[in-house]
Structure formats: C-alpha cells, structure tokens
C-alpha positions in Angstrom: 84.3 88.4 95.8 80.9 88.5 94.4 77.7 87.1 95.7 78.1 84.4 92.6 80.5 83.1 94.8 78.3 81.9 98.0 79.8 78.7 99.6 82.8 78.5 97.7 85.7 80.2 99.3 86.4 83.6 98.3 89.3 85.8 98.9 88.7 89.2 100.6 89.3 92.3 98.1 89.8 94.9 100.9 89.0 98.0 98.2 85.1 97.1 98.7 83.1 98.7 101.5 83.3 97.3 105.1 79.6 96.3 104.7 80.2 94.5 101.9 83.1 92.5 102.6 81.7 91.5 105.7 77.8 90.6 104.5 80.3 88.0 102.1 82.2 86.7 104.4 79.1 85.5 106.5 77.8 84.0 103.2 80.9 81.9 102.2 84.3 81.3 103.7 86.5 84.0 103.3 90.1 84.5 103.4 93.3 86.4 103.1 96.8 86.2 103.3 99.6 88.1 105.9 102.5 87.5 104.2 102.8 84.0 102.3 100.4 82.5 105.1 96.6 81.9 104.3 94.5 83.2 107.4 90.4 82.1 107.0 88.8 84.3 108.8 86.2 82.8 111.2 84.5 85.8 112.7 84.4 89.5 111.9 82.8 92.5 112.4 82.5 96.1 110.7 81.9 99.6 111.2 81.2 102.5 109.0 83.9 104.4 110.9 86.0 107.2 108.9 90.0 105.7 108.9 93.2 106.4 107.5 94.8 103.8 105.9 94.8 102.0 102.6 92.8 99.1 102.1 94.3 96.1 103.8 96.4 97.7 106.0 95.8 97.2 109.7 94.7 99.8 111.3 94.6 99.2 115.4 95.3 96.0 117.1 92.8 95.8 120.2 92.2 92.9 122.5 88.4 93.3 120.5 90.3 92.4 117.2 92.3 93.4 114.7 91.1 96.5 112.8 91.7 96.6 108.8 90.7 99.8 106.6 88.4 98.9 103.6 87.5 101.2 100.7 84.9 103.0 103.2 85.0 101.9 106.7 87.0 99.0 108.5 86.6 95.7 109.3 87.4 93.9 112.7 88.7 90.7 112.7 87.9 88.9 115.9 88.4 85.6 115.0 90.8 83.4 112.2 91.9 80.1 111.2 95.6 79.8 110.9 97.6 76.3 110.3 94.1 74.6 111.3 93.0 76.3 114.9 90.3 79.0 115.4 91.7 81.6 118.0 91.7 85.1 118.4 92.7 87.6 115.3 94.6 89.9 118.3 96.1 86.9 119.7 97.6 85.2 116.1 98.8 88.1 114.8 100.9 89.5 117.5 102.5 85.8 117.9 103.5 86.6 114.3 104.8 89.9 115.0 102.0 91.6 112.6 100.9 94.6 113.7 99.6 98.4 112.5 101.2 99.0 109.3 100.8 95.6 108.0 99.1 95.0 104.6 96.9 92.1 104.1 96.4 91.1 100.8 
C-alpha cells in the first residue's frame, strides 16, 4: 500500500505501522483476506499499544472489534464487508469461527 495508491483499492500489508495502515485505509478502500475470503474493511481504528503477535495475526476479539498486531501497534477492526453486507468485524468473524491465533493475510 502506498499513498500512490489513493482510491484504488489496496490490500493491507500488516508489517507497516498501525498508523499507517490505518491513515490508508481511510484514503482508499482497503482489504484483506481470512482464509480464501476477501473481507473490505469498512471501519477501523488503531492504537500505538505494545502487542505480541506477528503481523496479521489477531490478537483479541472484543465486542469493540477485532484486534490485529501490525509491525508497531495494532489495528481494530470494527467494521467489514464480507459477501456484500457491512456488519460488525466481532460479529463476522466469530460466525466464521476465526478467532485469536488467526493470520490475515
């Protein structure tokens, strides 16, 4: 993702910063994939927070969102598009069974 990219779609390259990823992901669509399935995400958040995980994994699964570690920092996703509705990040992904551990890619 670069900010070359603005209004095209871009896919979300978890090894940049939280601050980053999000500032590009307000700027153009973003998106990522759990598995084989394409999730855009529609709202997000970040914080600067230390975490343990590798970037892309998820990290906590909150009714607030679902937390994924970044190179520095996490992201919260409160918000995706999946197979053409918006709805809660928390509430798509444990309908999917994906939880902490999960890598998105």
């Amino acid at each position: 993702m670069t900010a070359e990219d603005s209004g095209a779609p871009v896919r979300i390259d978890w090894k940049l910063n939280a601050r980053k990823i999000y500032d590009l992901a307000r700027s153009s669509p973003a998106y990522c994939f759990v598995g084989a399935r394409k999730v855009i995400v529609a709202e997000l958040g970040f914080s600067h927070e230390p975490v343990e995980g590798r970037p892309g994994e998820i990290v906590r699964v909150t009714p607030l969102g679902v937390e994924v570690a970044t190179g520095a920092g996490l992201v919260v996703l409160r918000k995706v598009c999946a197979e053409g509705s918006t709805e809660s990040a928390a509430t798509v992904f444990e309908r999917d069974g994906i939880g902490v551990g999960a890598v998105l890619t």
